[in-house]
LUMTOR-90154 format. One record per residue (C-alpha): residue in one letter; x, y, z. Coordinates in steps of 0.02 Angstrom, whole numbers, padded with zeros to 5 digits, always signed. Layout:
REM residues N
aXYZ/...
***
This chain:
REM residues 343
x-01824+01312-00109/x-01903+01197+00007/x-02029+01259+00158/x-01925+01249+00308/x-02042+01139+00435/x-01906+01073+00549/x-01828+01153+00707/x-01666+01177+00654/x-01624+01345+00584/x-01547+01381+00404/x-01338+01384+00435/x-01307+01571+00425/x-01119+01547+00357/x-01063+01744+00347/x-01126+01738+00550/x-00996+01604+00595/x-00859+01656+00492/x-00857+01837+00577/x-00870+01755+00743/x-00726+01651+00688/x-00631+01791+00631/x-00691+01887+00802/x-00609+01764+00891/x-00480+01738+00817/x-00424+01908+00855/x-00483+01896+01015/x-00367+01757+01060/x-00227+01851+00975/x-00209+01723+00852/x-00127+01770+00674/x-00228+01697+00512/x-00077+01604+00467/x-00063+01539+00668/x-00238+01498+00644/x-00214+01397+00473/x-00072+01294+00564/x-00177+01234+00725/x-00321+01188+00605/x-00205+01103+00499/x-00272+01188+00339/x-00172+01281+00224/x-00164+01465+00238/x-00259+01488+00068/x-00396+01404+00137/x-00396+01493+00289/x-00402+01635+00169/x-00530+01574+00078/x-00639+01531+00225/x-00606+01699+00321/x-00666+01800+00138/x-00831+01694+00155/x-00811+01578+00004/x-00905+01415+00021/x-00808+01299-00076/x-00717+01229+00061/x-00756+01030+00121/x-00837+01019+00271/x-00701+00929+00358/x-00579+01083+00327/x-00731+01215+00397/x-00746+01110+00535/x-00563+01100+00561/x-00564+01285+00577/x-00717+01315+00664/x-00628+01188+00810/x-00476+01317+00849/x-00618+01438+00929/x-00732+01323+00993/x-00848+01340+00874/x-00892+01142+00842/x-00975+01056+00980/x-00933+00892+00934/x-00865+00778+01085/x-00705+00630+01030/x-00559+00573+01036/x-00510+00673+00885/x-00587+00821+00949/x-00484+00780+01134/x-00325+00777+01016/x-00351+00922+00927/x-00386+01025+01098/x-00190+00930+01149/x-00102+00991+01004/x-00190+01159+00984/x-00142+01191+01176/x+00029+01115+01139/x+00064+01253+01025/x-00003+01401+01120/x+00124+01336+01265/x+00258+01331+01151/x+00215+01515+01100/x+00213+01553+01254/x+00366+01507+01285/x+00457+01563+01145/x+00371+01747+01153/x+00504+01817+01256/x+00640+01787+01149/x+00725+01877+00992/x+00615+01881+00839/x+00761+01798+00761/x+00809+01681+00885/x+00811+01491+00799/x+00696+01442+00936/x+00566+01542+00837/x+00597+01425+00665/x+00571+01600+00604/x+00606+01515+00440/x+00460+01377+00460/x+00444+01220+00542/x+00375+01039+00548/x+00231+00978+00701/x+00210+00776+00703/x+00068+00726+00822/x-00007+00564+00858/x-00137+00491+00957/x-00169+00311+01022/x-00337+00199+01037/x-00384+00060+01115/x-00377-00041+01264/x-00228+00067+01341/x-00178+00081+01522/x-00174+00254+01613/x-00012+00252+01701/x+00038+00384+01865/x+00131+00539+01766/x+00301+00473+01849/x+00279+00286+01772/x+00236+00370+01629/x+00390+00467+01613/x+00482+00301+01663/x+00382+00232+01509/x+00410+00380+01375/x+00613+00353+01414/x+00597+00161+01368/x+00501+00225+01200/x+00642+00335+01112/x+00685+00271+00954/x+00865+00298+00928/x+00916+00283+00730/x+00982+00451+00680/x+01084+00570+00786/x+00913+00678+00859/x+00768+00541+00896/x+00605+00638+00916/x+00545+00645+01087/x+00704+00632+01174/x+00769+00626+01360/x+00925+00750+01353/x+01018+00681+01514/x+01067+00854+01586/x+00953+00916+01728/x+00934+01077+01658/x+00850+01014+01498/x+00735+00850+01555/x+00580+00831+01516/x+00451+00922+01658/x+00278+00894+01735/x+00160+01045+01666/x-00014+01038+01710/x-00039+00826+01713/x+00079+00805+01545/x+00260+00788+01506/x+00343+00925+01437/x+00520+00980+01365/x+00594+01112+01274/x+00762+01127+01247/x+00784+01313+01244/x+00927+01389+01127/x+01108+01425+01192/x+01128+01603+01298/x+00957+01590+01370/x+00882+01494+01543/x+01020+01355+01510/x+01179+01318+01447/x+01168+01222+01275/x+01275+01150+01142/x+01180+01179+00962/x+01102+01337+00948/x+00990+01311+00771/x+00808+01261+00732/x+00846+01082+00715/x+00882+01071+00902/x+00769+01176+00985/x+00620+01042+01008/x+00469+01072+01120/x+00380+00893+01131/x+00226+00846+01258/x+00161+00698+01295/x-00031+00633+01401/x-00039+00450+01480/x-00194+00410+01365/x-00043+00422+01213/x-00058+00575+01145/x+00118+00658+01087/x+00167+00804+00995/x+00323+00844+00944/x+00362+01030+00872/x+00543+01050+00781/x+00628+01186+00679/x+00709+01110+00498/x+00901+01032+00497/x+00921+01109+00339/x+00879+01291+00397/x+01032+01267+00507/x+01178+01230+00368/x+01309+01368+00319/x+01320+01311+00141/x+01125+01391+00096/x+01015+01512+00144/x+00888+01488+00298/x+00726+01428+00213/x+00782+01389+00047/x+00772+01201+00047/x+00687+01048+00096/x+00773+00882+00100/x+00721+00752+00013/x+00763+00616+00154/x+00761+00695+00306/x+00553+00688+00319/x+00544+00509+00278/x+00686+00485+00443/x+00582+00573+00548/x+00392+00519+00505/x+00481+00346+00497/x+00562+00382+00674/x+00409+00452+00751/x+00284+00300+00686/x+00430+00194+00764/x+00412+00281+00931/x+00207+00262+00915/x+00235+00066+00890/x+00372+00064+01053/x+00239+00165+01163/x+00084+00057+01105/x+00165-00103+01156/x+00211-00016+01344/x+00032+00068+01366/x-00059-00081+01297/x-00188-00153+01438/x-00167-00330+01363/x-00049-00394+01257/x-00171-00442+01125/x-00276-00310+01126/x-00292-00213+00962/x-00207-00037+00970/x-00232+00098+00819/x-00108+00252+00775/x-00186+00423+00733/x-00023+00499+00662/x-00019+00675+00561/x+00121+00773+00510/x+00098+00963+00467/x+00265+01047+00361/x+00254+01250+00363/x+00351+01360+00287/x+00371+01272+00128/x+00359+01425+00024/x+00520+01480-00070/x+00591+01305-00026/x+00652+01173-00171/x+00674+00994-00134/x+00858+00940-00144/x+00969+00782-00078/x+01056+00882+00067/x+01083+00767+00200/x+01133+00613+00111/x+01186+00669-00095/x+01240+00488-00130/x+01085+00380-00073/x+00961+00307-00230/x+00811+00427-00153/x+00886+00534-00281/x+00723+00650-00318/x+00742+00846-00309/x+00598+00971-00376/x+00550+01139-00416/x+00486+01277-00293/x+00340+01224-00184/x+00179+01271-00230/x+00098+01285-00091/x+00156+01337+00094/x+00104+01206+00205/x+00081+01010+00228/x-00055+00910+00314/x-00016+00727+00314/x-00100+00600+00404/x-00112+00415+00412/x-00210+00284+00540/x-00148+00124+00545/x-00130-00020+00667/x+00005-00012+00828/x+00073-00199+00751/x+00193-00231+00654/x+00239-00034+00595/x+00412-00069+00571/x+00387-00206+00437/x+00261-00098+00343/x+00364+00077+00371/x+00387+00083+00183/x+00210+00058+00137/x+00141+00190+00282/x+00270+00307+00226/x+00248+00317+00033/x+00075+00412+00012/x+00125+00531+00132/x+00294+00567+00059/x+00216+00556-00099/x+00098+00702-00063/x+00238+00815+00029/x+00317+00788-00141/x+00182+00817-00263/x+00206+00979-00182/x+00400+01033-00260/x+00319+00949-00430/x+00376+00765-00404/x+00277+00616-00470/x+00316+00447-00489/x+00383+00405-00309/x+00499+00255-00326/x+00428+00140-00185/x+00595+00009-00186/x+00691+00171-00158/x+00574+00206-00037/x+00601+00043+00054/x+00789+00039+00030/x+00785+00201+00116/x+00697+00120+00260/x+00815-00025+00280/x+00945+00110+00280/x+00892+00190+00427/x+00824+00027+00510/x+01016-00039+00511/x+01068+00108+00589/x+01141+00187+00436/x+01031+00329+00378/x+01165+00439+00310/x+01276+00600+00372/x+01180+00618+00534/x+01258+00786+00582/x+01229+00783+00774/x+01234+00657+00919/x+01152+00704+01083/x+01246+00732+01231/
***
């Protein structure tokens, strides 16, 4: 062991991982809550709360974040802070209702965040709101980050964002789907930062048990939708019009467990890949790529992210011209049995 003739004190790792754990009570947080707004799984949270110090740096760091334990100034670190308070709101407002209410996703659900960078205007909250409406990417019957045109439901302005939840049927308004799938809570910040938090379209069929499935298409239609919405907003926030504009985007699944991948929403389509029972609860997928040109490169962006949500049900071998024919499919405006049309 090396003499120690620095300044900087040996990293006492059982000390920060029972202040972690302190505060992590302390804020009321559950481990598994905690896992999700790191976007680790909840072995490693696990893993890092029993003190075991095989974990990558990154993923410490990731957890050390959620209780302010990394002092480490960014843009990264600003978009973490967004989504991590974009979740406690969304507790928040979720807390007072039935522990079984679908407005819970008491059966798991999907959180897609991105961020932009680069030379990016800072619109006034109501141009910006003017600004997300122009953005929505309408190619399936539910486009993430939607307008709903009744009062009641639009979009609000919370604390210098835009927010919207469309809460469930029978509680502050009157609604007309009452199931995970349509119970969004989205935010969005001038600088471009969205998140968009959404119950699973499968959990709501009659024909399966709640939390039994994953479909195999309906996560490439909405990463694909949501990368779609990031090119849209880049192009209406950009300062310049040449200006080079990058997309943070990450997409965390939960509640994977007990799940098998099967072709639900579309049987007939050549994405014809179904798998075993996950093997692991949760999801992290992530991507940064350039604001241009995402639509003629959706397939390429999408495959090594599909590829590891896949890996997950025991799939291999991703087919990447079923990948892209899938793509053209829902660029044409013919993704499959789309269920639901907004009102």
């Amino acid at each position: 062991m090396p003499e120690n003739t620095g300044n900087v004190a040996p990293l006492a790792w059982s000390r920060f991982v029972e202040e972690t754990l302190r505060r992590r009570k302390a804020e009321g947080l559950t481990q598994k809550e905690h896992s999700a707004l790191a976007g680790v799984s909840y072995p490693t949270m696990a893993a890092f709360e029993r003190g075991e110090t095989t974990l990558t740096l990154a993923k410490a760091f990731d957890i050390l974040r959620v209780v302010g334990l990394v002092d480490e100034p960014g843009e990264e670190d600003a978009q973490l802070r967004f989504v991590r308070d974009g979740v406690e709101r969304w507790r928040q407002l979720v807390a007072p209702l039935p522990q079984e209410s679908p407005a819970r996703f008491p059966h798991g659900w999907y959180r897609i965040d991105y961020w932009l960078e680069g030379d990016l205007r800072m619109p006034e909250l109501s141009a910006f709101e003017r600004i997300l409406e122009k953005a929505v990417v309408r190619k399936t019957g539910w486009p993430p980050f939607w307008f709903p045109a009744r009062e009641a439901l639009r979009p609000r302005e919370v604390d210098g964002l835009i927010e919207c939840w469309m809460a469930p049927e029978g509680e502050d308004v009157a609604r007309g789907f009452n199931d995970p799938a349509h119970c969004d809570f989205w935010r969005a910040a001038p600088s471009g930062r969205m998140l968009l938090i959404r119950g699973y379209q499968e959990d709501g069929a009659e024909t399966f048990p709640a939390g039994s499935i994953l479909d195999t298409t309906l996560p490439l239609w909405r990463m694909a939708e949501v990368l779609l919405h990031a090119e849209r907003l880049a192009s209406l926030l950009r300062a310049d019009g040449d200006s080079a504009v990058s997309v943070h985007f990450r997409a965390l699944y939960s509640g994977l467990g007990g799940r098998v991948l099967r072709s639900w929403a579309n049987p007939l389509i050549d994405l014809l890949v179904e798998g075993h029972a996950a093997r692991s609860d949760e999801a992290v997928l992530e991507a940064t790529l350039s604001a241009d040109g995402i639509e003629g490169r959706l397939a390429e962006i999408l495959l090594p992210m599909l590829t590891s949500l896949y890996d997950r049900f025991g799939v291999a071998g991703l087919s990447p011209n079923r990948i892209e024919a899938e793509v053209q499919r829902l660029l044409a405006g013919r993704p499959g049995r789309e269920r639901h049309r907004p009102a």
